[in-house]
C-alpha positions in Angstrom: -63.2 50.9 -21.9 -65.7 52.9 -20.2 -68.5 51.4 -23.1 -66.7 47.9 -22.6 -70.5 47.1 -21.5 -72.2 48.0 -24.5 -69.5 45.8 -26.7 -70.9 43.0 -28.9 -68.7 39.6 -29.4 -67.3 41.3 -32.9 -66.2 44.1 -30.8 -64.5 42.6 -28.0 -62.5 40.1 -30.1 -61.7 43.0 -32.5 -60.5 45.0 -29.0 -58.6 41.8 -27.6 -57.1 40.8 -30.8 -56.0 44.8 -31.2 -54.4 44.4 -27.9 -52.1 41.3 -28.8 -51.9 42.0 -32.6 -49.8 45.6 -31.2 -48.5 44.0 -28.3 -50.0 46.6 -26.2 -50.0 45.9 -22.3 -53.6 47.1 -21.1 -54.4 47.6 -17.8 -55.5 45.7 -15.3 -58.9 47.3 -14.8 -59.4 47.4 -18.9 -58.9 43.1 -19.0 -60.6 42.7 -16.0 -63.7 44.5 -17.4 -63.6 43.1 -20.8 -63.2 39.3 -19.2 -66.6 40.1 -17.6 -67.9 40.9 -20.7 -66.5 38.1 -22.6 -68.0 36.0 -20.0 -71.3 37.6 -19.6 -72.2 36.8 -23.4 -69.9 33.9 -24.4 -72.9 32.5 -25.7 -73.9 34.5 -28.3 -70.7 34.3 -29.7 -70.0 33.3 -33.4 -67.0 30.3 -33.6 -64.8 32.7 -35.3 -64.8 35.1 -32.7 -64.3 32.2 -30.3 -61.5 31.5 -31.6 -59.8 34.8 -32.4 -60.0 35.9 -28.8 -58.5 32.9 -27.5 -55.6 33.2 -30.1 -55.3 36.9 -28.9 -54.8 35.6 -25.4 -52.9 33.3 -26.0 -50.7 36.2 -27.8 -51.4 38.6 -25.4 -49.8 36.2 -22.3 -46.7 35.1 -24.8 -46.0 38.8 -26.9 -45.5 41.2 -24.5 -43.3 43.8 -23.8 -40.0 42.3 -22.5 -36.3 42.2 -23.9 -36.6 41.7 -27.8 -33.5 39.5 -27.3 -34.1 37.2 -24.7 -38.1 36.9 -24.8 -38.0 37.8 -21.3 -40.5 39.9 -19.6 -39.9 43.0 -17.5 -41.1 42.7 -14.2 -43.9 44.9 -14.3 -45.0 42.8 -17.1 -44.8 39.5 -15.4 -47.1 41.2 -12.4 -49.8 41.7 -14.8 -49.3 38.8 -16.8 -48.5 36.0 -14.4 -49.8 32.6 -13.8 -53.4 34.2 -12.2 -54.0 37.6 -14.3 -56.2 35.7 -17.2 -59.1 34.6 -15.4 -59.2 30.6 -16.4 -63.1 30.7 -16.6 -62.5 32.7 -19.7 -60.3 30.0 -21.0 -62.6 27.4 -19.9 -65.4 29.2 -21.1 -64.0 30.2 -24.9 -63.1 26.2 -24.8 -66.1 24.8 -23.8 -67.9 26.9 -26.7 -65.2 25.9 -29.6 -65.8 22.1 -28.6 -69.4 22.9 -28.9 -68.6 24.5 -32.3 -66.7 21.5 -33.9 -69.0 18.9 -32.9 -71.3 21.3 -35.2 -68.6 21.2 -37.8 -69.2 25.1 -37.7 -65.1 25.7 -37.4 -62.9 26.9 -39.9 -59.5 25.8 -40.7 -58.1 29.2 -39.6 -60.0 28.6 -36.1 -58.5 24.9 -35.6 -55.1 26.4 -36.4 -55.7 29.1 -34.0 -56.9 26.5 -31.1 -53.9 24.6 -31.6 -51.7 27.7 -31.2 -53.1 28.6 -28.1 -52.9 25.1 -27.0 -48.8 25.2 -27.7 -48.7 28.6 -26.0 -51.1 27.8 -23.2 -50.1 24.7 -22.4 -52.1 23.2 -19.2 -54.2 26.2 -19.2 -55.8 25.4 -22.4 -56.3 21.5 -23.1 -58.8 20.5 -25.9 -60.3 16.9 -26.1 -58.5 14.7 -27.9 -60.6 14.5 -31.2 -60.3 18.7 -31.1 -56.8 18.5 -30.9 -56.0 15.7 -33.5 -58.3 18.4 -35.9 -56.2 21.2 -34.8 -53.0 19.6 -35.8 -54.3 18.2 -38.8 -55.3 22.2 -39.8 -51.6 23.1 -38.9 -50.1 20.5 -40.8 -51.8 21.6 -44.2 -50.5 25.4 -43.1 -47.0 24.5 -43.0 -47.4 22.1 -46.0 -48.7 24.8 -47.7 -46.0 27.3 -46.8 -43.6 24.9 -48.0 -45.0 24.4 -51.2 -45.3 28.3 -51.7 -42.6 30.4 -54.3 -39.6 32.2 -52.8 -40.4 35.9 -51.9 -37.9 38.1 -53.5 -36.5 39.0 -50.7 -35.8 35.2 -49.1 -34.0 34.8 -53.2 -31.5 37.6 -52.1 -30.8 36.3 -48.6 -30.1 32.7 -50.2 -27.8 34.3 -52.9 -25.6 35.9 -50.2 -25.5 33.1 -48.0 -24.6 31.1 -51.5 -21.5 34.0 -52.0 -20.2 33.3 -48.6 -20.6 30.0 -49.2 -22.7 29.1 -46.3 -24.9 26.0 -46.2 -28.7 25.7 -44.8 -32.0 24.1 -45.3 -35.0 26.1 -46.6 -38.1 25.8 -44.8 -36.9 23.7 -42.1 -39.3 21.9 -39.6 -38.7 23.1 -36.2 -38.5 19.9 -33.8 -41.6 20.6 -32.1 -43.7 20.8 -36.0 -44.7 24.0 -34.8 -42.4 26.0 -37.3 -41.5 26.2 -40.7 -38.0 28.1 -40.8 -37.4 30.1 -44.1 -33.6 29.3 -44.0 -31.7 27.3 -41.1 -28.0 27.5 -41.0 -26.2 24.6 -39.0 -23.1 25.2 -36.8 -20.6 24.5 -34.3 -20.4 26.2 -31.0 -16.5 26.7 -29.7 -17.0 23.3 -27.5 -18.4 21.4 -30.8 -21.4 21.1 -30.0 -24.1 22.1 -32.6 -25.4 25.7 -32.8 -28.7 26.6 -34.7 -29.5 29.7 -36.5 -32.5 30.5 -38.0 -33.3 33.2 -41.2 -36.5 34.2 -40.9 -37.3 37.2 -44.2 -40.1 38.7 -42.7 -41.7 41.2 -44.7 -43.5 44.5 -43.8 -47.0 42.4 -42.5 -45.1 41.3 -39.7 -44.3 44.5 -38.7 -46.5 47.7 -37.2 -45.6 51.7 -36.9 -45.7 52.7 -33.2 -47.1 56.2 -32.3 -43.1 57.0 -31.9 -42.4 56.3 -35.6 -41.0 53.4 -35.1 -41.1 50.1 -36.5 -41.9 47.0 -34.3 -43.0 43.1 -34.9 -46.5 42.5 -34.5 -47.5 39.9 -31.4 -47.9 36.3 -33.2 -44.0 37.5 -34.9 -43.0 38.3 -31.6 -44.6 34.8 -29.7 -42.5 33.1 -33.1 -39.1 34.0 -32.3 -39.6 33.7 -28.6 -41.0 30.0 -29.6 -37.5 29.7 -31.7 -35.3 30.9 -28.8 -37.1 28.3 -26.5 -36.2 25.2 -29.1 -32.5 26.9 -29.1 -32.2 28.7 -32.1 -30.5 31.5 -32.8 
């Protein structure tokens, strides 16, 4: 990021989004220099790039490289990402502009979504005033209402028919307990001790996926922060 200088609010959330959208781990010089640029002209930027770069953060901290299983981070990754490797002014920064923003009723649903994201992710990091928060969640609500109201893709029809074969029962488009999810097919169980085991069916097609430079196939950041958000409510 040599130019990371020269870089105009478009450009550094296109950059930072890049970054979590691939799940690439920059380096600590690269964030450091484009947090002082963030933060050198925060104020000329437009709400939408407000609020893609703090969804990209929010990714960037949560999709990282780690065990696909578990959601865990390596431990190199935990140095660069842990607790003090984000600055918080640029949190405090990007937050203090957005509640600007929707006071001016210059925010788009997309962007309310996104703030309540990165509120789930971010947790104590991140904490919107009330009245942005209750807008957030009323943008996520008509998301997942949507979803739910949406056709079966052609793939989720064959997954259901084979469940149906095997004769295996499940909920389609499940709310998650949190209201954070919508599950495309949850399958309810019984662990050896009785106790109930959840599995979720998620049929993602090829936009939540990216080709690495390998080759390879891999699931995009926000796919990546999803199942690790599943794992944490105990599903499968």
């Amino acid at each position: 990021l040599a130019c990371v200088d020269d870089f105009k609010p478009q450009e550094l959330a296109n950059t930072v989004w890049a970054w979590a959208t691939m799940r690439h781990q920059p380096s600590a010089d690269s964030l450091a220099a484009l947090e002082r640029r963030v933060l050198a002209c925060v104020d000329d930027f437009k709400p939408q790039n407000l609020a893609n770069t703090l969804w990209a953060i929010a990714m960037l901290i949560n999709s990282i490289e780690g065990d696909s299983i578990t959601c865990r981070p390596t431990r190199r990754v935990m140095r660069l990402w842990g607790t003090t490797a984000i600055d918080q002014n640029v949190l405090d920064q990007l937050l203090h502009r957005l509640e600007h923003a929707a006071q001016l009723r210059s925010l788009e649903e997309q962007a309310f979504q996104q703030i309540l994201q990165a509120h789930h992710l971010l947790g104590d990091r991140f904490k919107p005033s009330a009245a942005l928060l209750d807008q957030a969640r009323e943008a996520w609500a008509k998301q997942l209402a949507s979803r739910s109201s949406s056709p079966q893709s052609s793939l989720e029809r064959e997954v259901a028919a084979c469940l149906d074969r095997l004769g295996i029962t499940y909920d389609v488009e499940a709310l998650t307990e949190d209201g954070m999810h919508r599950v495309d097919m949850l399958v309810r169980g019984r662990t050896d001790d009785g106790g109930e085991r959840l599995l979720a069916i998620e049929c993602d097609g090829p936009v939540h996926f990216f080709r690495a430079s390998d080759g390879t196939y891999r699931i995009d950041g926000s796919t990546y922060a999803r199942n690790c958000d599943l794992r944490k409510l105990g599903l499968d």
